[in-house]
C-alpha positions as CSV (number, residue, x, y, z in Angstrom):
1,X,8.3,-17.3,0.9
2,X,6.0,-15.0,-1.3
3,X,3.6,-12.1,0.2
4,X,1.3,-9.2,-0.6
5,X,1.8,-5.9,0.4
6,X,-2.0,-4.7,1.1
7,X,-3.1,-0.2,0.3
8,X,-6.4,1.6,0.7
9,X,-7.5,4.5,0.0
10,X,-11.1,6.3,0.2
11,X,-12.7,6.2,-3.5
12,X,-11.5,9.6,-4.7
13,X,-8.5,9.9,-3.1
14,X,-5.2,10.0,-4.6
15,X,-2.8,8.8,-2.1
16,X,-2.5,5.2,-1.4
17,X,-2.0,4.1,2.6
18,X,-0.4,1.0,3.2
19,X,-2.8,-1.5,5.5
20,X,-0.9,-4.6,5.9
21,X,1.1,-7.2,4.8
22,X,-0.1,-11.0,4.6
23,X,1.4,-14.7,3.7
24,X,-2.8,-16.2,3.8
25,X,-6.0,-15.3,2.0
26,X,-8.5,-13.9,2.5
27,X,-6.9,-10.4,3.6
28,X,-9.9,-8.7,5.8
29,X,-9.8,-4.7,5.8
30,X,-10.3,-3.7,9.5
31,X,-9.9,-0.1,9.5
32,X,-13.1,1.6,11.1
33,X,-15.2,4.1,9.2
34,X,-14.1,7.5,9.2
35,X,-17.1,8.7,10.5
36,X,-18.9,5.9,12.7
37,X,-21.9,4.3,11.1
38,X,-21.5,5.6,7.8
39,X,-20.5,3.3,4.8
40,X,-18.0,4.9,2.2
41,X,-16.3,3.3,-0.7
42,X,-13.0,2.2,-0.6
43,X,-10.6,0.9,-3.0
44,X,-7.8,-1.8,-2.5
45,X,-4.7,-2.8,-4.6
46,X,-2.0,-5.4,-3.8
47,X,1.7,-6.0,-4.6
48,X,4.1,-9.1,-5.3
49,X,6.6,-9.0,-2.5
50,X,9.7,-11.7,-2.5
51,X,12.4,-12.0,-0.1
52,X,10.8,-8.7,1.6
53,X,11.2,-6.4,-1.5
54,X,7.8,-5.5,-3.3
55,X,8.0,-6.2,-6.6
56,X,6.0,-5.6,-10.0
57,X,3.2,-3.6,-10.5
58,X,-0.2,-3.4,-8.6
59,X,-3.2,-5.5,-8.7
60,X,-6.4,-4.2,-10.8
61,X,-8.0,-1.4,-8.4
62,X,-11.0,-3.3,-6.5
63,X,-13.8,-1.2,-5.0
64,X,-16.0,-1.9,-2.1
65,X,-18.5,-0.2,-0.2
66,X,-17.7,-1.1,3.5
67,X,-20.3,-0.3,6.3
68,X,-18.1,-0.8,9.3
């Protein structure tokens, strides 16, 4: 069975942290804020994974301004 292997980073950051990996969308980001009641942007990309190897290249970069 196929999955995605779910990363996040803070817009303007360069590293990529790895959140999760699901088998069902939606995928639902529930990291808290770094600072408590302030929104920040994020960005989220996604990989192919098969037979528990990710594979391929990543999803287009979507940004997101989450408020926590």
């Amino acid at each position: 069975m196929g999955s995605v292997n779910f990363y996040s980073r803070k817009k303007g950051e360069s590293a990529w942290a790895f959140l999760s990996r699901d088998t069902n969308s939606p995928y639902d980001d529930h990291h808290p804020l770094t600072t408590a009641g302030v929104p920040e942007a994020r960005e989220h990309i996604a990989y192919g994974v098969v037979n528990d190897v990710q594979i391929g290249q990543p999803s287009d970069i979507a940004s997101v301004t989450f408020g926590g």
